[in-house]
N, C-alpha and C positions, 0 to 999 in steps of 0.2 A: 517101253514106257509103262504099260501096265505093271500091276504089285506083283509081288512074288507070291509065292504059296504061304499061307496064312500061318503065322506060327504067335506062340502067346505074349504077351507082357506083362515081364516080370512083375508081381502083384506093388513091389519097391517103387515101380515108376509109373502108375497110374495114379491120377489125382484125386485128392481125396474132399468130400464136401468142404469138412470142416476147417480147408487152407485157404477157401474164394468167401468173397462177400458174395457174390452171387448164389443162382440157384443153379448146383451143379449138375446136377442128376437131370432137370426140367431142360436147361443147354443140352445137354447130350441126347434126348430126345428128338433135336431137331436135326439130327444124324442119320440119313437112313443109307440103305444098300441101293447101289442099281446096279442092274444088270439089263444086258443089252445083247441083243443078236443082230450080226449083219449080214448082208447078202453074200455067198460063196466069189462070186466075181465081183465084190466093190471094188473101189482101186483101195483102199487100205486095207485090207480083210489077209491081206498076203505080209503083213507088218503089223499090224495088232492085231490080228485073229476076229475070226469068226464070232465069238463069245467074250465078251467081255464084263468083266465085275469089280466093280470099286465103290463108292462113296459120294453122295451129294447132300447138299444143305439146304434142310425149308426157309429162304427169306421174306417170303410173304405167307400173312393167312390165308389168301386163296390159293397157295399150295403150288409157291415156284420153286423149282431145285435149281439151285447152281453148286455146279461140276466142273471136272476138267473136260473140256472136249472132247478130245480123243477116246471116250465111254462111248458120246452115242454116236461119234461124225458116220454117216450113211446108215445108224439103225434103220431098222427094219420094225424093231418092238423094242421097248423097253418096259421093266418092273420095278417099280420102288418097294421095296420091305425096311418094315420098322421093324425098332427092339422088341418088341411083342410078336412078327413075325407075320402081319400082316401084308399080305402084296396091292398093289394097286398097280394100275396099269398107267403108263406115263408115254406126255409127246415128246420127240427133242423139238424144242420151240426154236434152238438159234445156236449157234458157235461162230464163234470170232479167231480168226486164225491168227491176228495179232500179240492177242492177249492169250490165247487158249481158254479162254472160259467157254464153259457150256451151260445153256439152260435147258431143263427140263420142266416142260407142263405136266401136274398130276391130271388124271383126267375122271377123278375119284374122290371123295372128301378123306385128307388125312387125319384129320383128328389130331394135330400136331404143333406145337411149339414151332413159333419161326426164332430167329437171332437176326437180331439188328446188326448193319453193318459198321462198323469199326473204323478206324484212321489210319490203317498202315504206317503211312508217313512216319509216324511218329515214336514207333519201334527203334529201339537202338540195341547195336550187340551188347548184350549179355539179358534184356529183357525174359521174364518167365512166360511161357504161350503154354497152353494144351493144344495137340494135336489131336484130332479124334475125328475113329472111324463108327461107323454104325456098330451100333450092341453097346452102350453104354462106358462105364468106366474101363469092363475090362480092352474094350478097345479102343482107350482112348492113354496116350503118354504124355506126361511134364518133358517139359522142352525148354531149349534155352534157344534165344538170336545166334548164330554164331555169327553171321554175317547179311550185310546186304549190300549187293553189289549185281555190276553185268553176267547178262545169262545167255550162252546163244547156243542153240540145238542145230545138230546138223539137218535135221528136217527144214533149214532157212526159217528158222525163229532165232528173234532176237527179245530181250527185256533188257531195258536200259536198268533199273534197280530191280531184282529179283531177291525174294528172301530167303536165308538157308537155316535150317532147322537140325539140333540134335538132345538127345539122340536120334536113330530116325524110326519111323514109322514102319512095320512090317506090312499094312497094304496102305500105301500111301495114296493110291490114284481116286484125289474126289474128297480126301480128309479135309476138315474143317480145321485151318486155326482160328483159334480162340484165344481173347486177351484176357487179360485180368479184369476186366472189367462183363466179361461174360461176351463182348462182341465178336463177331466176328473180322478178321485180318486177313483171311486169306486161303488158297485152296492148293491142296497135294496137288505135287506134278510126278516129279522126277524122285529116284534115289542117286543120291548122288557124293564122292568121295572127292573134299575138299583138302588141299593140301595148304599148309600153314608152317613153313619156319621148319621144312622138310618133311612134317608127319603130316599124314593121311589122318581123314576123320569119316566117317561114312554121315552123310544129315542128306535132309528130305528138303528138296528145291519149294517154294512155294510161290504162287502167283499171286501178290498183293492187291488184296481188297479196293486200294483207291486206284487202279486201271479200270474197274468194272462201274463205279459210280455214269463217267459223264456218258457211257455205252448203252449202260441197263436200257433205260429208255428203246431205244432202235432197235436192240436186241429182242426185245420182249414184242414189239410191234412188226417188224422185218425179218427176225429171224435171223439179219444181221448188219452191221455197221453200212450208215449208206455213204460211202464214200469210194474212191476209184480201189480198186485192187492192186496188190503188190502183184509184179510181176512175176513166177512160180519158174523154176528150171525143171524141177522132180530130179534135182541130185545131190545125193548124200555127201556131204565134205567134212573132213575132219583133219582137226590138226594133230601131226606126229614129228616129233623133233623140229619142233619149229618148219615144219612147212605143211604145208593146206593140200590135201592128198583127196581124190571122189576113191570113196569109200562102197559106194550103188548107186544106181539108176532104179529109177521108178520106173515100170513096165509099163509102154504107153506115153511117157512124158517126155516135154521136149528136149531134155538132153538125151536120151535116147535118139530120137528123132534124128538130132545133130548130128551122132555120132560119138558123143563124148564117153570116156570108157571109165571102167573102176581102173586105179593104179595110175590113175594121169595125174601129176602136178598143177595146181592152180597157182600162177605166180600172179596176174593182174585180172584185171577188167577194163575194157576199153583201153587198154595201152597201161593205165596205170595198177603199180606193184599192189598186192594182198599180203598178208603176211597171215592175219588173226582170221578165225570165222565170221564173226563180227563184222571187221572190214569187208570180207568178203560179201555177205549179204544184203550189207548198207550200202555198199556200190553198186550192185547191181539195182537196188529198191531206188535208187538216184538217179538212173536213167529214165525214167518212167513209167509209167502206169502198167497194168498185164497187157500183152499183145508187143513190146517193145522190141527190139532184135537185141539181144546182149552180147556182146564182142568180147566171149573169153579168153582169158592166155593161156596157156598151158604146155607142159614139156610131157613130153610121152617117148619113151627112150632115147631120150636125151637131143631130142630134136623138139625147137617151137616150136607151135600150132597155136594160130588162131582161128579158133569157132566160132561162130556168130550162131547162139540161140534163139528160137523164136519164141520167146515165152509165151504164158496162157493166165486165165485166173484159174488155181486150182479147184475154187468151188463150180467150174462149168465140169470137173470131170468125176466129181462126187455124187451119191446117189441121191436126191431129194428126197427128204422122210416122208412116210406114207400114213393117213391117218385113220386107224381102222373103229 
């Protein structure tokens, strides 16, 4: 999920003042870098790394960042650097496993431009966005809609409408979309290769701004949504020729636990057939709350099995951030 290694854009598809009614240069200020270290043994540290660096956005004057999650889930420390190269030291205040958003508390005065939030909603494909990462124009690219639609990551995420972006972004993880209007719409996730009428397109997944509205609140106060927990398995599924295949186990998680292996078929849940990721994760979030037993199906060299998982909440086995 993190960006790749940082390569340039081309000077053709960064935005240029003189195309926005707004203030472009003063937007892209409220872009900064974060960077993030986690603990050697957190339970994610073994699937996104020790170090991690991408992008977050000032939405308030007293100096909130929202991020993708996965930046700071179990820091230890994080640093905000602005285009001027200024660091400040920052809290993760809260991440929602639903949505992926992440917020970050500065814990420092940034001296910085925030951006009002935006209406997602109301994007339709082929709309113009900038993407943008921290360091101004040169990091930031003109982008079209190309779609919005279902999203579901084998990490057991789903988004009912997710937005996809192209061209994409060279470090997407934490970029700001931006409308035309100068608001913000929405935050880097994924890189990701959309196929369309048989061709491939490579665009940048993005987590719609209006998930994050009716959340802020709880997020900024709890740290995170006060409602019951999805149930968690910690196993990696993914679809290949039309069928739903665990692809890893999470070290420690309950399908470990159970027994359930990379290479085994996922045909139902509780008796009834899966086919998509999707389905797969929305049937088990239907039994309810974390702590449920899930009654998986599965073929594992060509004999059924069924497992019954004991799920958990995955934030009981994440590290709580430390406030120094």
């Amino acid at each position: 999920m993190p960006s790749r290694e940082p390569r340039e854009i081309p000077r053709s598809d960064q935005p240029k003042p003189e195309d926005y009614l707004f203030d472009l240069d003063k937007a892209l200020m409220s872009i900064v870098s974060v960077r993030s270290t986690i603990p050697e043994d957190a339970l994610t540290a073994r699937t996104l790394g020790p170090e991690r660096v991408g992008h977050g956005v000032v939405i308030s004057e007293k100096g909130l960042i929202l991020t993708i999650g996965y930046l700071v889930t179990e820091a230890e420390s994080v640093w905000l650097v602005d285009g001027r190269g200024r660091a400040t030291a920052g809290y993760p205040l809260g991440f929602d496993q639903e949505t992926g958003f992440g917020l970050i508390q500065a814990l420092g005065s940034l001296d910085l431009p925030h951006l009002e939030l935006g209406d997602s909603g109301d994007l339709v494909k082929g709309d113009n966005v900038i993407l943008a990462g921290a360091g101004g124009r040169e990091n930031a690219i003109k982008a079209k809609i190309t779609s919005k639609r279902e999203f579901a990551g084998y990490w057991e995420y789903v988004l009912d409408e997710a937005i996809f972006t192209a061209p994409p972004h060279p470090t997407w993880g934490g970029a700001g979309l931006i409308g035309d209007d100068g608001k913000l719409l929405g935050i880097g996730s994924l890189f990701v290769q959309q196929v369309s009428g048989g061709d491939s397109m490579d665009c940048n997944m993005i987590v719609p701004i209006d998930l994050l509205k009716p959340i802020l609140p709880e997020l900024q106060k709890f740290g995170r949504v006060q409602k019951p927990a999805r149930p968690w398995l910690g196993m990696l599924a993914t679809e290949m020729d039309d069928k739903l295949v665990v692809a890893g186990i999470v070290d420690g998680g309950p399908a470990k636990t159970a027994d359930v292996r990379v290479g085994d078929f996922v045909v139902g849940v509780n008796g009834a057939p899966v086919a998509e990721l999707a389905d797969l994760f929305r049937a088990v979030w239907a039994l309810g709350e974390a702590g449920v037993d899930v009654p998986l199906n599965l073929i594992r060299d060509e004999d059924q099995l069924e497992i019954s998982i004991h799920s958990v909440n995955r934030a009981d086995l994440l590290k709580a951030p430390q406030m120094h």
